[in-house]
N, C-alpha and C positions, 0 to 999 in steps of 0.2 A: 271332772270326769262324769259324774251325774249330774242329767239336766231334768230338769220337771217343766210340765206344763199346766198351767191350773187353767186353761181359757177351752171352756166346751165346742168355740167357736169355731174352731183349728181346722183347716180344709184336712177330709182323711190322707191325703198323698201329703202332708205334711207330718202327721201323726206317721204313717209307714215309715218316711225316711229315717225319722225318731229315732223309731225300733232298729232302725237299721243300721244305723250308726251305735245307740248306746251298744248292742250287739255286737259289733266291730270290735268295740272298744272293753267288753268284759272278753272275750275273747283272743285280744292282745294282749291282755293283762296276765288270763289264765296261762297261754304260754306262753307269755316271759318268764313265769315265777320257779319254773322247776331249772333243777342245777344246770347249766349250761358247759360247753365244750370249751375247754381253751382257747381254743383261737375267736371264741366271742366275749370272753372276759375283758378285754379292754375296747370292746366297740359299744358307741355308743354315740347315740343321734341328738342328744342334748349339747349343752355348754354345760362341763364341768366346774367353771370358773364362777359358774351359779350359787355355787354352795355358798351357804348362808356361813360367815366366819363361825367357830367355836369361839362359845363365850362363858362367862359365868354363867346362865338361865342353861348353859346343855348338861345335859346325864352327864357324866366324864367318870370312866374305870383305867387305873390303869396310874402311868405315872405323870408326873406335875412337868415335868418337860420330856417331853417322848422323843425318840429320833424319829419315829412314825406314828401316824391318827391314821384311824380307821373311824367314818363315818358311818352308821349302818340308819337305816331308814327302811321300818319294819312293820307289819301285822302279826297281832299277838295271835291270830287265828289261824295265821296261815302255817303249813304244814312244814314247809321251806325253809321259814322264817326260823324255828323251830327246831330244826334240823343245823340252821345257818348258829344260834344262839352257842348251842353247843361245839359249834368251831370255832368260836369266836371263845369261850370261854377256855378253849384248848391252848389257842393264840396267846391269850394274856400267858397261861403260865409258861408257852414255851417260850418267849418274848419280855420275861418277867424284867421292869424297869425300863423297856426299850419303849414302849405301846403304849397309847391312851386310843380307849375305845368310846365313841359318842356314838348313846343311843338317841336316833332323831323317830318318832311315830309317821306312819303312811299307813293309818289303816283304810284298807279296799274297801267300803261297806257294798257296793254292786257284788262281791263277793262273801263275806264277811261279817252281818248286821250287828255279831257281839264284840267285835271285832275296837270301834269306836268307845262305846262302855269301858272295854277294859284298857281301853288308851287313857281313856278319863281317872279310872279307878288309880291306874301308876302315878299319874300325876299328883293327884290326893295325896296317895303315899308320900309324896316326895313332900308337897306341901307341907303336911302335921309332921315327917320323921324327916325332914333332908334326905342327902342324895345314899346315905348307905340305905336308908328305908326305901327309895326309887329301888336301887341294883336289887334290894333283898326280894321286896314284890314282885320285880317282874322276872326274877329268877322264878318263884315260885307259880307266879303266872303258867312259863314256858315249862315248868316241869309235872303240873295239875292239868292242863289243858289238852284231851287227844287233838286237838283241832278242826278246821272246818265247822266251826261255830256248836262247840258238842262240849264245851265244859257251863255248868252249872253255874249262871246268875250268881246263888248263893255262896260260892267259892271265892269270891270276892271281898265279901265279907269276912269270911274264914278267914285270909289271909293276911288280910287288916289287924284281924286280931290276935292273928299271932305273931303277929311283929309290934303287939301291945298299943296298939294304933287308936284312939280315943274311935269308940265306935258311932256315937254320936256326931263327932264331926267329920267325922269318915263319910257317913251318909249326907252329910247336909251337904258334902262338896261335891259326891256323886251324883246330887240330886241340883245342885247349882248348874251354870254356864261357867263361873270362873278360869278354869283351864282349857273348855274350848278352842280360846285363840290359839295358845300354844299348838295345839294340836295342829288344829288347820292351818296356820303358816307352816309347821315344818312337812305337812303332805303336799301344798303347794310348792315348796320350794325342792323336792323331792323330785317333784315334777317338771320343774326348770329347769333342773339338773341332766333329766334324760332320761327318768324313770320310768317304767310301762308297767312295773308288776314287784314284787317282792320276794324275799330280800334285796335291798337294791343298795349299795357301798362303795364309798369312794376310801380311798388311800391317800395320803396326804404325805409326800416324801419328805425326808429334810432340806430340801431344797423349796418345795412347796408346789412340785408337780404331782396332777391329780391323775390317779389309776382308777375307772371304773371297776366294782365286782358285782358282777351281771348275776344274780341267782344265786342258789347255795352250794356255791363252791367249794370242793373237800380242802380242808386244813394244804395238802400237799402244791395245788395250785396256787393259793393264798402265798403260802412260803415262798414260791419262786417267782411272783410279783412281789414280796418286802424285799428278797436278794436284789432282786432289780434295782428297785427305788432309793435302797443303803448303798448301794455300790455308785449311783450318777453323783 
């Protein structure tokens, strides 16, 4: 989605278009991200069939064989996203046993610059604590953060250490590449999927037909796409 030019060369009607296009494209993004209307929740211009399998390397909350997955592919900055965390947290307990939730990263940085960082930071977590230190962080993430890039650097650390998180290696990973790739395939592949903007979910039926959920959807629409998917 972001493209850079380093060549001062660049005829300027080439540089315009640039602008004109990355523009297009932060602007697709911004409105896809807020909650959407029913009748958009299952449209969607991607291949769903994209999605990258659930594996051992994904977040997984929830139960070891679910009659339903929820895919989510998120920005920890975004306000949606955020909004979406706590339906989803709603979800698992009314769904208790039935639901495994996969947290997959898309974070927007053309929106979002801390956006990336605290993608990174969760991963860490997950690195030095396994995957209850992942869910415990970026719970804590989504409940620290107002959003739109306005929680504290420092709060990263804080959070590290309060889930007793070696602070030294906390830093050296935050300060490494190592978790990058993860990052960037699961926003690419977010993107294969059909994704314009965040929160962006797929459903995963017992049968293993895929539901988009376009935006942050309240708990009540959610419900009546799992009725769907448990009934074919």
């Amino acid at each position: 989605m972001e493209t850079k030019n380093t060549s001062y060369a660049v005829p300027a009607a080439i540089i315009i278009a640039g602008i004109v296009v990355a523009g297009a494209i932060v602007w697709s993004i911004g409105k896809s991200s807020g909650p959407q209307p029913a009748s958009a929740v299952d449209t969607v211009t991607g291949n769903l069939d994209a999605m990258a399998p659930v594996g051992p390397n994904d977040h997984i909350r929830g139960a070891a064989k679910p009659a339903f997955t929820i895919v989510e592919y998120s920005d920890t900055e975004c306000p949606f996203c955020k909004r979406f965390h706590m339906t989803m947290q709603d979800i698992m307990k009314k769904y208790d046993g039935k639901v495994a939730w996969v947290y997959r990263h898309f974070p927007i940085k053309e929106l979002h610059q801390k956006s990336f960082d605290e993608a990174k930071a969760t991963e860490c977590a997950a690195k030095l604590g396994g995957q209850n230190a992942f869910w415990q962080y970026i719970d804590a993430v989504y409940a620290a953060t107002p959003s739109n890039d306005q929680l504290d650097p420092a709060e990263l650390g804080k959070i590290a250490a309060g889930l007793k998180l070696d602070a030294a290696q906390f830093a050296a990973c935050q300060a490494s590449t190592d978790v990058e790739k993860t990052i960037n395939e699961q926003r690419d592949n977010a993107i294969a999927t059909g994704a314009q903007g965040t929160p962006w979910s797929i459903l995963v039926g017992p049968d293993g037909k895929k539901y988009s959920i376009n935006g942050a959807q309240p708990i009540e629409e959610i419900t009546k796409m799992i009725d769907i998917a448990l009934k074919k």
